[in-house]
gemmi code that builds the backbone of each chain (N, CA, C; Angstrom):
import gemmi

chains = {
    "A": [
        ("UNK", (97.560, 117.108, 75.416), (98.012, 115.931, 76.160), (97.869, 116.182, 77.660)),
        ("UNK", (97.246, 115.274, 78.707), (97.240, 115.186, 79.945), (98.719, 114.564, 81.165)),
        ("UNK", (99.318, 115.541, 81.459), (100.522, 115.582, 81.824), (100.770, 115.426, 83.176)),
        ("UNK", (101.077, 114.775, 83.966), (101.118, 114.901, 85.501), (102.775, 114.940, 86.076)),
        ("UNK", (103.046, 115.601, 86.781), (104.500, 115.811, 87.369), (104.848, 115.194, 88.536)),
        ("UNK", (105.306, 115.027, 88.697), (106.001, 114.383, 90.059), (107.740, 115.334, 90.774)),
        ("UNK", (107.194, 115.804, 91.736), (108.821, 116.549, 91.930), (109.351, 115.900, 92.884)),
        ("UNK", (110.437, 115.988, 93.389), (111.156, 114.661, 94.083), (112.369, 115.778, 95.225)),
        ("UNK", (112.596, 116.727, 94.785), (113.823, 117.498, 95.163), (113.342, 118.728, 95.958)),
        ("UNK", (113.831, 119.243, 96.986), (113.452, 120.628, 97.139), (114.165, 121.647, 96.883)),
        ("UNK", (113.045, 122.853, 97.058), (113.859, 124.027, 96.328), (114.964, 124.398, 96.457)),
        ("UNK", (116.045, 125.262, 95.285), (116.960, 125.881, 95.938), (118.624, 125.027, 95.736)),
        ("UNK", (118.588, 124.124, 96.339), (119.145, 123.631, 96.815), (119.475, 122.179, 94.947)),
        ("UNK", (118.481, 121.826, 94.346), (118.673, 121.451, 92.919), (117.698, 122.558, 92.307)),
        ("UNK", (117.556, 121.793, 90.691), (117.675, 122.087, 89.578), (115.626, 121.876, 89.209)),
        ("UNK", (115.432, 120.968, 90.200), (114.080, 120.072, 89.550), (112.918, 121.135, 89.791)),
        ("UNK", (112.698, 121.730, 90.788), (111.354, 122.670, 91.013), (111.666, 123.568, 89.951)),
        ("UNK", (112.698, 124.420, 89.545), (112.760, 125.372, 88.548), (112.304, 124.713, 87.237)),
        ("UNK", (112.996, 123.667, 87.054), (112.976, 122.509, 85.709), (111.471, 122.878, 85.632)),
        ("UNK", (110.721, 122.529, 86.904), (109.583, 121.753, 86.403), (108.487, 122.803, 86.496)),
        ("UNK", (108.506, 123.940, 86.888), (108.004, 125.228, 87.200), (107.928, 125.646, 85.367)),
        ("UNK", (109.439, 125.691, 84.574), (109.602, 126.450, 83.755), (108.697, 125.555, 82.474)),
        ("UNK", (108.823, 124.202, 82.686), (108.067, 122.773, 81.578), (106.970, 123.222, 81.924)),
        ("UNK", (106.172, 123.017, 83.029), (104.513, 123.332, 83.271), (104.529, 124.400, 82.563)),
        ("UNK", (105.020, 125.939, 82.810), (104.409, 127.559, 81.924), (104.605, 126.682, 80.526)),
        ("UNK", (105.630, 125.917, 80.225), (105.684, 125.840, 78.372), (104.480, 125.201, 77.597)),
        ("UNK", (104.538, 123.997, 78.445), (103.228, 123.231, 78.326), (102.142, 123.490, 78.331)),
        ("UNK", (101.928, 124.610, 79.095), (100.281, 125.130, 79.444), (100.175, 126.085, 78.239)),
        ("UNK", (101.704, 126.983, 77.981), (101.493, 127.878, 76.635), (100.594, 126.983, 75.351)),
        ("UNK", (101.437, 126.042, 75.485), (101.406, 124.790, 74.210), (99.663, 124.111, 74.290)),
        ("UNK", (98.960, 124.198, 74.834), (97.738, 123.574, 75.317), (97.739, 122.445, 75.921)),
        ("UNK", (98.805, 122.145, 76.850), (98.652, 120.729, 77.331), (97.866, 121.047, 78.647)),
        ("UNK", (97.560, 119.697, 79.220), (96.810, 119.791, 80.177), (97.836, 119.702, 81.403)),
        ("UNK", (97.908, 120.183, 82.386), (98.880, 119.827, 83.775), (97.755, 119.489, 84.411)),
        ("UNK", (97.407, 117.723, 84.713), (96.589, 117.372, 85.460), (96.925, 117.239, 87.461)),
        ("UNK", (98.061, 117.391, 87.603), (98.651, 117.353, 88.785), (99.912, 117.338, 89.049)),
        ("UNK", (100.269, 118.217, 89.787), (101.487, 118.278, 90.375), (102.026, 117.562, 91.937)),
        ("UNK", (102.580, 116.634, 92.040), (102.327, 115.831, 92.873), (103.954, 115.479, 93.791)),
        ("UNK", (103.987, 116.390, 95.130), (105.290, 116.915, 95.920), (105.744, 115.517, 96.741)),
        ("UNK", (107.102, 114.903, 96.145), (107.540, 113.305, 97.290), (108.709, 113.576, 97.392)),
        ("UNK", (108.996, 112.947, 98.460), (110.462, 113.095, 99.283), (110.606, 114.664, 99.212)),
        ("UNK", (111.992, 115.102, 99.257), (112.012, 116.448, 99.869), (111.469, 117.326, 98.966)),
        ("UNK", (110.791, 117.209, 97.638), (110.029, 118.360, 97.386), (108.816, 118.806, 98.110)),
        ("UNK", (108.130, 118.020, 98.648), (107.632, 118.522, 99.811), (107.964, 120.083, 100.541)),
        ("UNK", (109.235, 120.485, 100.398), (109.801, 121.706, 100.661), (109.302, 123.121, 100.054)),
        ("UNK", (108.820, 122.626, 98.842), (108.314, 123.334, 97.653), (106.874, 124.219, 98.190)),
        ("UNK", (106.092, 123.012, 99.376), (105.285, 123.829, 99.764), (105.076, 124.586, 101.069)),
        ("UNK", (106.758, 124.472, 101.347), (106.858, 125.628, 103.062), (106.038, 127.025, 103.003)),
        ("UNK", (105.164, 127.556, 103.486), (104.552, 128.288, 103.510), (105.068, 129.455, 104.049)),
        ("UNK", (106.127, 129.197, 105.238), (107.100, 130.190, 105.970), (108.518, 130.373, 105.206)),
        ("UNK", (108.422, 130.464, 103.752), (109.883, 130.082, 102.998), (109.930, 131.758, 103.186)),
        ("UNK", (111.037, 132.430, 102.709), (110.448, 134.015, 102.776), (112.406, 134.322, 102.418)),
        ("UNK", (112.643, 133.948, 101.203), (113.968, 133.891, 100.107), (114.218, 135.498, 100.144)),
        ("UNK", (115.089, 135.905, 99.816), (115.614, 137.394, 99.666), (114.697, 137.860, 98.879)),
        ("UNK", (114.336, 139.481, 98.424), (113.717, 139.756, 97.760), (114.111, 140.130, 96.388)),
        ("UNK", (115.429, 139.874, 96.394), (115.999, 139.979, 94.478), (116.242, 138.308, 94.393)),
        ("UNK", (115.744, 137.272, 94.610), (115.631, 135.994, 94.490), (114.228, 135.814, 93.628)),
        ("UNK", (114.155, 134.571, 93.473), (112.572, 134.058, 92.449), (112.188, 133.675, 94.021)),
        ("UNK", (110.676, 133.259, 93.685), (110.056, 132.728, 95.293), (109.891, 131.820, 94.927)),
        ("UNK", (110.288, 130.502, 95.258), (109.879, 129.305, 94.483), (108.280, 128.480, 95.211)),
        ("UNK", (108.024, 129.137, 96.282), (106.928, 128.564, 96.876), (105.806, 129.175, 96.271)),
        ("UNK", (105.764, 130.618, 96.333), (105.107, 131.867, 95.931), (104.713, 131.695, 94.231)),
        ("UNK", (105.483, 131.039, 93.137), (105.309, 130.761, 91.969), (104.062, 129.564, 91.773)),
        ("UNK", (104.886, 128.644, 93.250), (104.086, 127.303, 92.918), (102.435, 128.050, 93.281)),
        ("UNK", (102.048, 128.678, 94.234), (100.991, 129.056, 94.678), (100.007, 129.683, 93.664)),
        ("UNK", (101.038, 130.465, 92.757), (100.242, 131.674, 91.789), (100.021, 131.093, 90.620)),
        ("UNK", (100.715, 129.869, 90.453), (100.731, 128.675, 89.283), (98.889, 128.217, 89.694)),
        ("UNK", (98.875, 127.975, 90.855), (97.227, 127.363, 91.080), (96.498, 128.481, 90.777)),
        ("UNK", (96.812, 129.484, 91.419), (95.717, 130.521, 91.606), (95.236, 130.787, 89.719)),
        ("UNK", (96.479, 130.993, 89.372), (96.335, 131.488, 87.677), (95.615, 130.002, 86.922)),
        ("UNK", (96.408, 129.350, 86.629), (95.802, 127.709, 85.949), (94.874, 127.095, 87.148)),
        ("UNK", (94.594, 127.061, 88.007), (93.916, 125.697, 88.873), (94.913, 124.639, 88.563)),
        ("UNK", (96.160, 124.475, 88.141), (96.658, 123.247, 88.906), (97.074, 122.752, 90.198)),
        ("UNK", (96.615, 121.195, 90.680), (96.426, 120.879, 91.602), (97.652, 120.267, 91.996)),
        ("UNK", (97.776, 121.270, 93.065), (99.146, 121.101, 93.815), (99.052, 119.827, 94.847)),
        ("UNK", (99.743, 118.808, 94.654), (99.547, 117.779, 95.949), (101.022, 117.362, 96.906)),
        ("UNK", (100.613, 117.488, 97.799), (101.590, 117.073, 98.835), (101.482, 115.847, 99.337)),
        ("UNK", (102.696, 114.775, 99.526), (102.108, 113.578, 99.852), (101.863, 114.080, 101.618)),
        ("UNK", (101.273, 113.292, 102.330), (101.150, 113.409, 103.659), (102.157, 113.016, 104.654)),
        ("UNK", (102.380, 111.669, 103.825), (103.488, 110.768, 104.861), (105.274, 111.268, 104.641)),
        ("UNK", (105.583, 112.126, 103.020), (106.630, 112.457, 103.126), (106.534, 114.046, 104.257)),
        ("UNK", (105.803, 114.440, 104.029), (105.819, 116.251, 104.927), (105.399, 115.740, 106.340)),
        ("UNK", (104.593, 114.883, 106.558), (104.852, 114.418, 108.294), (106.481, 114.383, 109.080)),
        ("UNK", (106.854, 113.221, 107.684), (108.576, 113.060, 108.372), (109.123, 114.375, 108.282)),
        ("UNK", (108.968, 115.103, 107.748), (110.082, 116.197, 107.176), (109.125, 117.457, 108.121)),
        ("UNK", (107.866, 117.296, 108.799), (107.718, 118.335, 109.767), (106.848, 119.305, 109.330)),
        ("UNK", (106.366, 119.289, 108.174), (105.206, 119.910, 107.333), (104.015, 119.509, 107.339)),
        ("UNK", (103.025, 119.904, 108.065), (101.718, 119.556, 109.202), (100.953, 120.754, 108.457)),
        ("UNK", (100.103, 119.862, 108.003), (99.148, 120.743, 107.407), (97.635, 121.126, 109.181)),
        ("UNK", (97.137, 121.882, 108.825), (96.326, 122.011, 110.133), (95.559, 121.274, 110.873)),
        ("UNK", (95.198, 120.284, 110.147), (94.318, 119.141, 111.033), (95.192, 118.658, 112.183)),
        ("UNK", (96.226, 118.070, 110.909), (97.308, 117.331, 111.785), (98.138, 117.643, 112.891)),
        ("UNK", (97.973, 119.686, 112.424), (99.030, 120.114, 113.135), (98.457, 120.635, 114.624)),
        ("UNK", (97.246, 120.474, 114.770), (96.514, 120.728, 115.712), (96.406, 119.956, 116.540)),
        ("UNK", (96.584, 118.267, 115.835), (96.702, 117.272, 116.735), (97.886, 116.778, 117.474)),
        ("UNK", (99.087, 117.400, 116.649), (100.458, 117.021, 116.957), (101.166, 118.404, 117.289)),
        ("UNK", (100.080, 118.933, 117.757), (101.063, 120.596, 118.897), (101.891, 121.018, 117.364)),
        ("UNK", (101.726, 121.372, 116.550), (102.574, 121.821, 115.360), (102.580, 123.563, 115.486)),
        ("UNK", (102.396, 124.276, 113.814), (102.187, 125.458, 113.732), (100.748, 125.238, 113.163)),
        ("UNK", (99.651, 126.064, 112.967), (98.602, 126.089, 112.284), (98.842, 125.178, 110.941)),
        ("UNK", (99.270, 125.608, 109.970), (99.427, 124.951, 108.595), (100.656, 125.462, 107.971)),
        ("UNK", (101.862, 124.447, 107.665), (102.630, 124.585, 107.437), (102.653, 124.497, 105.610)),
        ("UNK", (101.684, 124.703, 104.744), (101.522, 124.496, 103.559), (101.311, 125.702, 102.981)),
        ("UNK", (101.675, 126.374, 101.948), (100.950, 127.688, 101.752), (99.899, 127.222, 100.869)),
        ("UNK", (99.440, 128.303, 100.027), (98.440, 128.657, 99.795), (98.107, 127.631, 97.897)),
        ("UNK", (97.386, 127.069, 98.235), (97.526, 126.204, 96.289), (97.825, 124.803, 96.816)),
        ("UNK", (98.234, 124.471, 97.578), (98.607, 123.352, 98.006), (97.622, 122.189, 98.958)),
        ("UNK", (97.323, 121.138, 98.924), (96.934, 120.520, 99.570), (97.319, 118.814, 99.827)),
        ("UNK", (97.076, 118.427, 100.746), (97.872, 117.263, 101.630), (96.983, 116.380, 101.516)),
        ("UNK", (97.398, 115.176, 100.569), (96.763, 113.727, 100.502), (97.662, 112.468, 100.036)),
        ("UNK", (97.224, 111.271, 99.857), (98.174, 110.224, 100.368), (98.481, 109.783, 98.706)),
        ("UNK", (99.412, 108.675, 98.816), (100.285, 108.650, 97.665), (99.055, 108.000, 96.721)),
        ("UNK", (97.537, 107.880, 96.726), (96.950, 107.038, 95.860), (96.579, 108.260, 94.835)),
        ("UNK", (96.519, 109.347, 95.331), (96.385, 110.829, 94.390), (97.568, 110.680, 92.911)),
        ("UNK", (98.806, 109.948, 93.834), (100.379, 109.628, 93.148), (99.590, 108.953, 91.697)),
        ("UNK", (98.591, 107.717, 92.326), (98.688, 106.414, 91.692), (97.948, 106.883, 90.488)),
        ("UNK", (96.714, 107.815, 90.793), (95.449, 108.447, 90.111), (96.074, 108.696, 88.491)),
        ("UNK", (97.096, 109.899, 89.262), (97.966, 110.638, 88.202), (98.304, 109.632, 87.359)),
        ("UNK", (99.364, 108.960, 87.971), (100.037, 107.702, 86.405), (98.993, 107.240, 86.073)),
        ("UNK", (97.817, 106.767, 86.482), (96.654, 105.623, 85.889), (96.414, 107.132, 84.314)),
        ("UNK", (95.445, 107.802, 85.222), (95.049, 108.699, 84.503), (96.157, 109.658, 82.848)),
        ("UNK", (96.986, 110.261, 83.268), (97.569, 111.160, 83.012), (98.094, 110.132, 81.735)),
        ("UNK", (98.789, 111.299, 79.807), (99.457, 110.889, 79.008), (100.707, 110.168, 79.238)),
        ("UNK", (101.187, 110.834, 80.239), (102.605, 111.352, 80.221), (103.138, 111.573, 81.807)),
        ("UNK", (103.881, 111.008, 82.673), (104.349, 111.246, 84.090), (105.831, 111.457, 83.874)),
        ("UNK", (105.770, 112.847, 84.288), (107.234, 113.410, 84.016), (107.652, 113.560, 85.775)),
        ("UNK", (108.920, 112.771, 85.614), (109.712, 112.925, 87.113), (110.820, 113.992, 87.757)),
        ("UNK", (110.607, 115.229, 88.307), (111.776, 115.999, 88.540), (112.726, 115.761, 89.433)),
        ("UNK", (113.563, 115.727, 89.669), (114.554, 115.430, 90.635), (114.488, 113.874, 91.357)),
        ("UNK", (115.759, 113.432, 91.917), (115.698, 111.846, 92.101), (115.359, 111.997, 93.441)),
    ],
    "B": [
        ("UNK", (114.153, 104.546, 101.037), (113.827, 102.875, 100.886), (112.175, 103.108, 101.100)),
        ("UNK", (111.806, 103.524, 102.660), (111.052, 103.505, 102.677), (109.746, 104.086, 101.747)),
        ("UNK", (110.233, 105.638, 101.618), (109.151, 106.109, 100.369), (108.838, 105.206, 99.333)),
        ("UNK", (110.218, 104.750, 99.294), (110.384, 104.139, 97.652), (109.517, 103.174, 97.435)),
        ("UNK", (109.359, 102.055, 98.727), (108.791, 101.009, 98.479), (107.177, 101.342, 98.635)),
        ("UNK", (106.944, 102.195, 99.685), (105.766, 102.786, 99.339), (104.447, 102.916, 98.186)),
        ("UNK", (105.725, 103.308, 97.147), (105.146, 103.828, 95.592), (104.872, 102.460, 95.351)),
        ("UNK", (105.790, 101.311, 95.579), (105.713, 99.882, 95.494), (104.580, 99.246, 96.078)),
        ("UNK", (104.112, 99.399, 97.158), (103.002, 99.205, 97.314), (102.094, 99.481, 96.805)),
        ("UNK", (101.680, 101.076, 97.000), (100.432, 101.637, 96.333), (100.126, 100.955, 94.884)),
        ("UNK", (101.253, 100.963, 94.253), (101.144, 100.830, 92.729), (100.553, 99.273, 92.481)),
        ("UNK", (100.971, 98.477, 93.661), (100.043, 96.866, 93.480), (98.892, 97.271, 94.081)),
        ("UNK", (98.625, 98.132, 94.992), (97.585, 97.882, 95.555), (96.305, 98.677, 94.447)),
        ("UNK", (96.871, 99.127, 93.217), (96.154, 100.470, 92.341), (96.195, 98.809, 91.252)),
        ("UNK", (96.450, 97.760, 91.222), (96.683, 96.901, 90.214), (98.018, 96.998, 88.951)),
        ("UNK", (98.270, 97.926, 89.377), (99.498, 97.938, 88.765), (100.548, 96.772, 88.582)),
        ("UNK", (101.062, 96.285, 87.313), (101.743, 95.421, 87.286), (103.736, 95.646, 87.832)),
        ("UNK", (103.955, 95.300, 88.651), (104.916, 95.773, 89.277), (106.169, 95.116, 88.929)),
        ("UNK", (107.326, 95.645, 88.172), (108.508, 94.801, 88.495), (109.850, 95.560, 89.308)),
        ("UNK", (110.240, 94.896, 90.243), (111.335, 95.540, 90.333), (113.118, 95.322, 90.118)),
        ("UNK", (113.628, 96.118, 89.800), (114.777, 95.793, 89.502), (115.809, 96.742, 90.531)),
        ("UNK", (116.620, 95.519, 90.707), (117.830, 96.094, 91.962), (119.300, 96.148, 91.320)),
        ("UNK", (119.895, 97.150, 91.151), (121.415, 97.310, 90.477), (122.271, 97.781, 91.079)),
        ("UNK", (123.680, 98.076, 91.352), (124.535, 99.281, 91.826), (124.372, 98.758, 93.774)),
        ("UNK", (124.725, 99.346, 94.321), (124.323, 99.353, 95.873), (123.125, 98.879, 96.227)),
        ("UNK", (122.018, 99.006, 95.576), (120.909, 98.681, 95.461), (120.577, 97.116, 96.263)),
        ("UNK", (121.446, 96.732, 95.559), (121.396, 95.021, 95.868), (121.312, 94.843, 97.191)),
        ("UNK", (122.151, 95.823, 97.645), (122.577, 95.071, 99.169), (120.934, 95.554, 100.259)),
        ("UNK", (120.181, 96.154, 99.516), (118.985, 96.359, 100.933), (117.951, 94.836, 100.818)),
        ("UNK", (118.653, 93.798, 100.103), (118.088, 92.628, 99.818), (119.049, 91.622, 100.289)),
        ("UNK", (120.600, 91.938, 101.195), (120.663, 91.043, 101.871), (120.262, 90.409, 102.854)),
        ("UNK", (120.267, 89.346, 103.128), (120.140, 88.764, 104.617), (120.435, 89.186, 105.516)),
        ("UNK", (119.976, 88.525, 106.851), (120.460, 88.647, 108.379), (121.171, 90.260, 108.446)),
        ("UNK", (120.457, 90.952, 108.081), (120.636, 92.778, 108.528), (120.508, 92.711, 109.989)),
        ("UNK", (121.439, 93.824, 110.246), (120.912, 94.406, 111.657), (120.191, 95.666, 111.809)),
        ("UNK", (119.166, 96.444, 111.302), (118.383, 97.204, 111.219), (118.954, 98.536, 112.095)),
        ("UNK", (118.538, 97.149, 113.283), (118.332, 98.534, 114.631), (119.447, 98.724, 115.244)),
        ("UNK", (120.888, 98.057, 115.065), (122.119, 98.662, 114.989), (122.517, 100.129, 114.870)),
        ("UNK", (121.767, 100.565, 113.857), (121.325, 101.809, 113.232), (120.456, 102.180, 113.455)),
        ("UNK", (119.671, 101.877, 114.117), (118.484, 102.620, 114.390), (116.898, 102.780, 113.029)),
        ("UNK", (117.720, 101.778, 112.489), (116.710, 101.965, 111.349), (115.573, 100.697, 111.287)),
        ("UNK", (114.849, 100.750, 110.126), (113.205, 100.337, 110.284), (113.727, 98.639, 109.444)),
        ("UNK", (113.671, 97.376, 110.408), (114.010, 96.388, 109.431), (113.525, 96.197, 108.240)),
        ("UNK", (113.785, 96.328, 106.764), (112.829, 95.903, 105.605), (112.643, 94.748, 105.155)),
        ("UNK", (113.319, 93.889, 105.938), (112.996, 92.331, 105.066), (111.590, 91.723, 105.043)),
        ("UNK", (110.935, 92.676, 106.570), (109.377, 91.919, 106.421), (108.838, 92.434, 105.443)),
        ("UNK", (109.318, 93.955, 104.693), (108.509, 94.483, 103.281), (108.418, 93.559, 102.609)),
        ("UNK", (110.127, 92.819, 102.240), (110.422, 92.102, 100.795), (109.621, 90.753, 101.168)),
        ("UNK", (110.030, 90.540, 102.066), (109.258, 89.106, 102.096), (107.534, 89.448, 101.692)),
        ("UNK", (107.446, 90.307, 102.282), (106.018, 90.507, 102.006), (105.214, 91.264, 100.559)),
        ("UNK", (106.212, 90.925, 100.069), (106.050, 91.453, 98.417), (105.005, 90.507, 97.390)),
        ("UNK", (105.285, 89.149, 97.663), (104.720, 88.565, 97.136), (103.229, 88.411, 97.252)),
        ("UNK", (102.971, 88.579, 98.502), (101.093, 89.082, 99.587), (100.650, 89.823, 98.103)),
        ("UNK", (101.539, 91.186, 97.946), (101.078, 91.833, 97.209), (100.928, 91.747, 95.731)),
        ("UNK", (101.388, 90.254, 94.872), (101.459, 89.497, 93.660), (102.811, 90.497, 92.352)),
        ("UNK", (103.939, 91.248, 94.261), (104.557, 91.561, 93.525), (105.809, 90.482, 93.560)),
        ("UNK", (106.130, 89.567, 91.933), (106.904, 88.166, 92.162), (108.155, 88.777, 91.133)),
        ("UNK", (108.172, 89.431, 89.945), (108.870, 90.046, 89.360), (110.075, 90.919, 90.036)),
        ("UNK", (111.221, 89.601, 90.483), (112.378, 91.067, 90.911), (113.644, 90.199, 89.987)),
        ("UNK", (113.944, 91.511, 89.984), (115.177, 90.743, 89.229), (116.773, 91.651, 89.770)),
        ("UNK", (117.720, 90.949, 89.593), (118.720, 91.455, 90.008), (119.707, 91.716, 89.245)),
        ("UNK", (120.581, 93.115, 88.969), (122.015, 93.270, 87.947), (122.485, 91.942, 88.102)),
        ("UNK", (123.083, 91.018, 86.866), (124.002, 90.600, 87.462), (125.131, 91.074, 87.482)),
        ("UNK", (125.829, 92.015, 86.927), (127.258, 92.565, 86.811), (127.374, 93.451, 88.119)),
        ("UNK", (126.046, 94.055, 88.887), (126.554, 94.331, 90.164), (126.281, 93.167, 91.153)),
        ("UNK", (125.935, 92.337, 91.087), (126.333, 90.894, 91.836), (127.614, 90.424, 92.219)),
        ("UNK", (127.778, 90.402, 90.244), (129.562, 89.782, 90.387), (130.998, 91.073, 90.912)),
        ("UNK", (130.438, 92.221, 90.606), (131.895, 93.154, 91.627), (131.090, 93.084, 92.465)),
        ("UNK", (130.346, 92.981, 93.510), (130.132, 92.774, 94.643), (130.145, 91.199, 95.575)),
        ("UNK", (130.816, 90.920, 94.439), (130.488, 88.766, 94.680), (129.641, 88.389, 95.819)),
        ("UNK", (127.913, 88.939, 95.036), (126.999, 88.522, 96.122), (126.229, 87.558, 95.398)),
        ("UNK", (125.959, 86.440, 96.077), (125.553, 85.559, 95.293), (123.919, 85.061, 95.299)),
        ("UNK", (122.965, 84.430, 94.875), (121.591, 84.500, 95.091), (121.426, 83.943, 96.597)),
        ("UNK", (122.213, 83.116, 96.460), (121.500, 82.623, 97.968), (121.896, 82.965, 99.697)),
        ("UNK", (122.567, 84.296, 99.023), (122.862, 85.132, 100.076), (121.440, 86.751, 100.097)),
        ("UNK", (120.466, 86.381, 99.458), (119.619, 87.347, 99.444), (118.377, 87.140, 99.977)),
        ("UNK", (117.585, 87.808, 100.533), (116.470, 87.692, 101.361), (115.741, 86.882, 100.506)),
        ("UNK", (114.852, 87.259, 99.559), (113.820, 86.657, 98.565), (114.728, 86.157, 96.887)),
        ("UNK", (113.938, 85.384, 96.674), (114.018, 84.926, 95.529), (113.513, 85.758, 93.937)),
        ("UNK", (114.933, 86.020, 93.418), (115.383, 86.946, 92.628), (115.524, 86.189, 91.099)),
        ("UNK", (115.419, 87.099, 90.519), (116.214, 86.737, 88.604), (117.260, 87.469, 88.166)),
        ("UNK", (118.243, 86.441, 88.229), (119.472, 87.304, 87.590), (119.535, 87.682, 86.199)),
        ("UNK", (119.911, 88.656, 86.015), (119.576, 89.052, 84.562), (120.821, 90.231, 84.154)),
        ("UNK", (120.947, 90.235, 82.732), (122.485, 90.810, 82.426), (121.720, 92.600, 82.614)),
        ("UNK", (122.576, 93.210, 82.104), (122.237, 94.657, 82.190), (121.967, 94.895, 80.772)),
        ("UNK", (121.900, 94.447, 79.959), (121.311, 94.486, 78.899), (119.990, 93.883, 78.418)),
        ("UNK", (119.637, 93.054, 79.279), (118.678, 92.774, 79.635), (117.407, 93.026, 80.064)),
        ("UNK", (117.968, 94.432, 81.291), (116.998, 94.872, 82.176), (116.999, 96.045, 81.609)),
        ("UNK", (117.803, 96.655, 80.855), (117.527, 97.112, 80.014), (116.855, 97.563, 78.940)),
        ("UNK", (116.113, 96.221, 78.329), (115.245, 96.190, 77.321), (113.591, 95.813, 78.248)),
        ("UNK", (114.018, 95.173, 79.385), (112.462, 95.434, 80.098), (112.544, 97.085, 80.485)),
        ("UNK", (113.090, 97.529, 80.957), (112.540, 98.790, 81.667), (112.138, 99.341, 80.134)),
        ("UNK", (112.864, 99.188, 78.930), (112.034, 100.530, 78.311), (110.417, 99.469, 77.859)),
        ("UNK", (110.053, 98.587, 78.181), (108.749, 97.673, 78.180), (108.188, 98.796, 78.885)),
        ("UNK", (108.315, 98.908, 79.763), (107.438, 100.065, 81.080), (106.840, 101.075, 81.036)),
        ("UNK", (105.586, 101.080, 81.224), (104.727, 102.742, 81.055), (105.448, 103.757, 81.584)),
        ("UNK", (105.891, 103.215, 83.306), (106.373, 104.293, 84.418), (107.971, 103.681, 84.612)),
        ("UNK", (108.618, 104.810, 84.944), (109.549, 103.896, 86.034), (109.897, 104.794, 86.938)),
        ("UNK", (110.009, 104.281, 88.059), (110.640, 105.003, 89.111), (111.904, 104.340, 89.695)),
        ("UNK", (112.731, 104.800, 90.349), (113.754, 104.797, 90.842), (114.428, 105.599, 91.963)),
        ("UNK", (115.779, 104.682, 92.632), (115.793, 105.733, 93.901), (117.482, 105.289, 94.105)),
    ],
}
model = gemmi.Model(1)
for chain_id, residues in chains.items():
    chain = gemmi.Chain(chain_id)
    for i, (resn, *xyz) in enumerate(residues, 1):
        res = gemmi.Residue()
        res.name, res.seqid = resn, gemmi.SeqId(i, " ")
        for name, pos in zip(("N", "CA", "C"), xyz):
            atom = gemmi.Atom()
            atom.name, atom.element = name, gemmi.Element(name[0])
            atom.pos, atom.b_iso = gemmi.Position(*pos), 0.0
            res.add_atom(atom)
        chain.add_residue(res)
    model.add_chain(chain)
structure = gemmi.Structure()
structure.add_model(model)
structure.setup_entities()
């Protein structure tokens, strides 16, 4: 089955990035497809690149990253929620005096029609956090 | 609000058949004569009004949060369907997606 996520919450702080971290490994065990993972409102947080959690903690950014590197799932960030919230990927951030790229590594920054792709496309749109 | 309606857009502008439903507190970002920038915030009535541009005509409203809030239709920006909660109920599970906020 072709599965697309939507996370809504940022790390830490709820329940939904772990939720949806721990459903993607089950799913992918199971043969489903994770066609996109797709970061709105404050999950956006999910892809701070400067997160850097204690070291007897989980990394919740660092998982999402090694989740791409290992599967190729495609990590998406909306643009217009991480603008407000200060997460400038490098184009932008070059144009708006930012830091280089505030995204780590697996992640990339495009607009909510990537959102729309997913539901058109995908079995199944599972929502984490409100 | 804003994200929210966002998804509201995109999703007509992707052809998506759009309905929305307003319940709980909800109701009230569909009253009238707001003062936005009181607050400093972004007026939305030109969204709602402008919902229909987008052939989104489907809104409907709790009525049981209407009546403890004794807000009545023609105290609301656009033109709404009142509908019981049992009601909206049996449309939302009609729905491929739903989102909410």
């Amino acid at each position: 089955m072709k599965i697309s996520l939507q996370i809504n919450a940022s790390p830490y702080q709820h329940q939904a990035a772990d939720s949806a971290w721990h459903f993607i490994q089950a799913a992918i065990l199971s043969g489903h497809d994770i066609c996109r993972v797709f970061f709105y409102h404050d999950g956006v947080f999910n892809a701070l690149r400067d997160s850097r959690p204690p070291g007897d903690e989980r990394d919740v950014v660092k998982r999402w990253s090694e989740l791409h590197a290992k599967h190729g799932v495609d990590l998406v960030v909306c643009v217009s929620s991480a603008q407000r919230r200060g997460l400038l990927e490098q184009t932008v951030a070059k144009k708006l005096g930012g830091y280089q790229s505030a995204l780590a590594d697996g992640f990339r920054i495009a607009g909510l029609g990537l959102l729309m792709e997913a539901l058109i496309d995908a079995d199944r749109h599972i929502t984490f956090g409100d | 609000m804003q994200e929210f309606l966002d998804i509201v857009l995109m999703a007509s502008a992707f052809d998506q058949r759009v309905v929305l439903v307003f319940e709980g507190d909800g109701i009230y970002a569909l009253m009238k004569d707001q003062q936005a920038e009181v607050l400093d915030l972004k007026d939305n009535s030109l969204i709602f009004n402008a919902l229909s541009i987008y052939d989104i005509n489907d809104i409907s409203v709790e009525k049981e949060s209407m009546q403890a809030r004794s807000i009545s239709v023609d105290q609301l920006l656009i033109p709404v369907i009142t509908s019981s909660r049992h009601e909206l109920k049996q449309r939302l599970q009609l729905a491929d997606q739903v989102f909410s906020l």
